[in-house]
C-alpha positions as CSV (number, residue, x, y, z in Angstrom):
1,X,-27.8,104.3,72.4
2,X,-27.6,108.4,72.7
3,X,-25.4,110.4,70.6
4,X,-24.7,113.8,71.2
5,X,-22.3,116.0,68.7
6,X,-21.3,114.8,65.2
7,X,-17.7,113.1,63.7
8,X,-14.7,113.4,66.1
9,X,-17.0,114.9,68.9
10,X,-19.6,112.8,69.2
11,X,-20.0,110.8,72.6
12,X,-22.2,108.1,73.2
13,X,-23.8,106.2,76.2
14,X,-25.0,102.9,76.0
15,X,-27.1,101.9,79.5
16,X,-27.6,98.0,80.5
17,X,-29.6,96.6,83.7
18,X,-27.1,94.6,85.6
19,X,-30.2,92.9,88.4
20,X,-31.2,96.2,90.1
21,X,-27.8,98.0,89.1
22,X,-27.0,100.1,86.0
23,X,-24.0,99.6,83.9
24,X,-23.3,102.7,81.9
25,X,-20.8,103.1,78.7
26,X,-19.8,105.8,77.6
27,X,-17.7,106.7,74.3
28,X,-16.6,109.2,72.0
29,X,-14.0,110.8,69.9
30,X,-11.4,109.8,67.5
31,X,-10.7,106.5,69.3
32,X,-13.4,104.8,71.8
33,X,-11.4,102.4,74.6
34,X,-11.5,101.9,78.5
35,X,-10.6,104.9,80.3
36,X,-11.4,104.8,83.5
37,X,-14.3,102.9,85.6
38,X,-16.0,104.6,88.7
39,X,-18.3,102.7,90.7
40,X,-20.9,104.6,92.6
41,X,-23.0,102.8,95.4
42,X,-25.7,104.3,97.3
43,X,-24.0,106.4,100.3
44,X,-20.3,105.5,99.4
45,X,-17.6,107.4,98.0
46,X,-17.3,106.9,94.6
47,X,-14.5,104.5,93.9
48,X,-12.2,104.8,91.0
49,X,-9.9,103.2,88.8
50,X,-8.3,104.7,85.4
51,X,-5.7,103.5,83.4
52,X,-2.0,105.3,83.4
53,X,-2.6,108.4,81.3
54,X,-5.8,108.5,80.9
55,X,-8.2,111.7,82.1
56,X,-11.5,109.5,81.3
57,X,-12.2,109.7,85.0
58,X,-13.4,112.9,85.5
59,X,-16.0,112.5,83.4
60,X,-17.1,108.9,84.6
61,X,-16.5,109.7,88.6
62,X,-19.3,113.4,88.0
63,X,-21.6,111.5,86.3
64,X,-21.6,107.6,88.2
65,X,-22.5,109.8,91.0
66,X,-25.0,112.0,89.3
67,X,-26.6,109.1,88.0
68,X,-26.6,106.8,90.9
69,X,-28.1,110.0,93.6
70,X,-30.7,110.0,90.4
71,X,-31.7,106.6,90.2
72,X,-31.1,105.4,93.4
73,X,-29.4,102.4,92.0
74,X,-25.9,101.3,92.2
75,X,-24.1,102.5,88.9
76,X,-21.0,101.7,87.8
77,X,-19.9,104.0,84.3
78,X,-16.8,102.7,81.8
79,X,-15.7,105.6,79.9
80,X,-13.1,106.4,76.8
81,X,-12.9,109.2,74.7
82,X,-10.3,110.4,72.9
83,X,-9.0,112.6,70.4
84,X,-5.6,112.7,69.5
85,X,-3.7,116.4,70.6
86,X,-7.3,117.7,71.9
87,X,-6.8,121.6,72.8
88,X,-8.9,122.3,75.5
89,X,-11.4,123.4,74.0
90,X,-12.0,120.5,72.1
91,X,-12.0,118.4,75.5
92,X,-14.6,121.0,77.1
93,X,-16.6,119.8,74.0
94,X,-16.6,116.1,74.3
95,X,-17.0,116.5,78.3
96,X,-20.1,118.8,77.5
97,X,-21.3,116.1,74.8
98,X,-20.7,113.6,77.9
99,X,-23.0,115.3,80.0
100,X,-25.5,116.2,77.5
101,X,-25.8,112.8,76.9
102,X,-26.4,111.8,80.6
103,X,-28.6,114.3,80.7
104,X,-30.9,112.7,78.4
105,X,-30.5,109.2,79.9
106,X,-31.8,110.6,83.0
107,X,-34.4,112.2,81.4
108,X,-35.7,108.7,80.0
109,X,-35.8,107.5,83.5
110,X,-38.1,110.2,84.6
C-alpha cells in the first residue's frame, strides 16, 4: 500500500494483478467508499461510472488512463475520498496526494 499526506488528507492506493490487468484502489480522507470506477483499455476511451454525487471520477478517469498508457495493461481504478465540507483547497490537496501516490506506483513499475 502507498500513503501520501497525513490524518484527514491522506490518500492511499492499493494495486492487485487481475491475469495481465491491474486493479487499482484508491482512498483517502475522512470517509473511504466507492466513488466512481473508470475502466481504461488499451486504445479505448476510458469508460466511466460514478455514483450520484460523487466527484471521485475525475481523479480515477486522469489516472486509469495515465496508468494504463504507462503499463500498457488494461487498468481499471475504484476510487473514494472524502471529507466532509472540503474547501477547495482541501480537495486540490487530496487530488494532489492522489497523484502523488500514482506517481510512485508507476515508479515501482519502472
Amino acid at each position: 500500500m502507498i500513503t501520501v499526506g497525513r490524518g484527514r488528507y491522506a490518500v492511499c492506493l492499493e494495486a492487485y494483478s487481475v491475469g495481465d490487468d491491474r486493479l487499482v484502489v484508491i482512498t483517502g480522507g475522512e470517509k473511504a467508499h466507492i466513488g466512481s470506477a473508470s475502466l481504461a483499455e488499451t486504445g479505448q476511451k476510458v469508460q466511466t461510472i460514478s455514483k450520484k454525487g460523487h466527484k471521485d471520477h475525475v481523479v480515477s478517469e486522469k489516472v486509469a488512463s495515465l496508468i494504463c498508457d504507462k503499463i500498457g495493461r488494461d487498468t481499471l481504478v475504484v476510487c473514494g475520498i472524502h471529507i466532509d465540507h472540503a474547501s477547495p483547497e482541501e480537495i486540490g490537496l487530496l487530488v494532489e496526494n492522489a497523484q502523488q501516490c500514482v506517481s510512485m506506483y508507476l515508479k515501482e513499475k519502472e
